[in-house]
C-alpha positions in Angstrom: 108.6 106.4 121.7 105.4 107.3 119.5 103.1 104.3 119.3 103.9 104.0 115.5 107.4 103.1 116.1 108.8 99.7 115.9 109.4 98.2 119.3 112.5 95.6 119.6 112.2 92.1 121.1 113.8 88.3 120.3 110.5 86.9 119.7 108.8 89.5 117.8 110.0 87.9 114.3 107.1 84.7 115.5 104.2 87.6 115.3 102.8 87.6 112.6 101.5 90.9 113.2 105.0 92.4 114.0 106.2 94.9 111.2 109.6 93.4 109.7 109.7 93.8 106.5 111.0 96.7 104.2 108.5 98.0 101.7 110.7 96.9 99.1 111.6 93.5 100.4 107.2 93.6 101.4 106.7 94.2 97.5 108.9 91.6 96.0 107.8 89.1 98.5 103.8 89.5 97.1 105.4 90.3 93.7 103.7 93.8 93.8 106.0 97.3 93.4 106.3 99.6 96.6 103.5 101.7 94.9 100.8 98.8 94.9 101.6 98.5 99.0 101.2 102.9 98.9 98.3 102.1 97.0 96.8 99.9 99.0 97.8 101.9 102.2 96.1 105.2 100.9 92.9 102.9 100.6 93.4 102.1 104.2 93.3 98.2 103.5 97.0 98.2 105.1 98.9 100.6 107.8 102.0 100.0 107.8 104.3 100.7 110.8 107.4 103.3 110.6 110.9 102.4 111.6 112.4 105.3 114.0 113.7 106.3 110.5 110.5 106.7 109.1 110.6 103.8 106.7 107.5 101.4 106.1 107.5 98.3 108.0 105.6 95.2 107.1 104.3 92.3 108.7 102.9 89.1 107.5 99.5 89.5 108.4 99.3 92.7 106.3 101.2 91.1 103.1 98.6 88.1 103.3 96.2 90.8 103.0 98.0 93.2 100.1 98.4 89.8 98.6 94.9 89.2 98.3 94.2 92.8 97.0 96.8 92.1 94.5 95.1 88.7 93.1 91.8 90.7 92.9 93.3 94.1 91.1 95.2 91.6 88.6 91.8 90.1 87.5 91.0 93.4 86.4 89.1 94.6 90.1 90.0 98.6 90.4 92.6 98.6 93.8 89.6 100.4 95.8 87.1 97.8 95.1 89.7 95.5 95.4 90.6 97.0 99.2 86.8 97.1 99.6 86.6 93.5 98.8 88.9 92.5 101.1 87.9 93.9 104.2 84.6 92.9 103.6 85.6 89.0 103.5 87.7 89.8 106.5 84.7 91.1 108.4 82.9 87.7 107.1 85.6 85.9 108.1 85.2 87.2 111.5 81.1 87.4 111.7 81.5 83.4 110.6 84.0 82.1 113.1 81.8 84.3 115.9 78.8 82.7 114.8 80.6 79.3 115.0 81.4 79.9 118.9 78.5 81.1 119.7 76.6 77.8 118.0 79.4 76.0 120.6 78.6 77.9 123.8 76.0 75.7 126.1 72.4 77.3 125.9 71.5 79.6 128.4 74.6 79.9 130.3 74.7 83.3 129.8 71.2 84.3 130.8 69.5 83.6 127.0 66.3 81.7 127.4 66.9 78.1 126.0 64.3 76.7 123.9 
């Protein structure tokens, strides 16, 4: 099976990275149309998974992020800013919460001189 394809499993509906969602069940869910989630796919904010059919899959990690492009591009933010946006408070997001647990590490346990 190609690693694109969906993969089955009992717990998998508790990821919230696991693709269940139909575009057009993804779309009314954000209260966006299937071509705001191609949009924001061709922008490469969002991959979406493919069934074995073929068909867009979803999960909730990538709605909370079309969501977020959506709020931006109906404030009047073109959809790639909007995209661009995005990703860039994800990386911040990240860059923060790294920052945080380095600041809770102990000093110099990993060899940096302590001051």
């Amino acid at each position: 099976m190609p690693p694109e394809t969906l993969t089955q499993g009992p717990d998998r509906f508790d990821d919230e990275d696991y693709p269940a969602y139909t575009m057009g069940r993804a779309a009314e869910m954000i209260g966006a149309t299937p071509g705001f989630l191609r949009a924001v796919g061709e922008a490469r904010l969002i991959t979406p998974l493919r069934s074995e059919g073929g068909h867009r899959r979803y999960s909730r990690y990538q709605l909370r992020v079309a969501a977020r492009a959506r709020e931006l591009v109906d404030q009047g933010t073109p959809i790639e800013a909007a995209c661009r946006i995005v990703i860039l408070e994800d990386q911040l997001e990240d860059a923060l919460r790294l920052n945080e647990q380095l600041r809770r590490s102990p000093v110099g346990s990993e060899g940096a001189p302590s001051s």
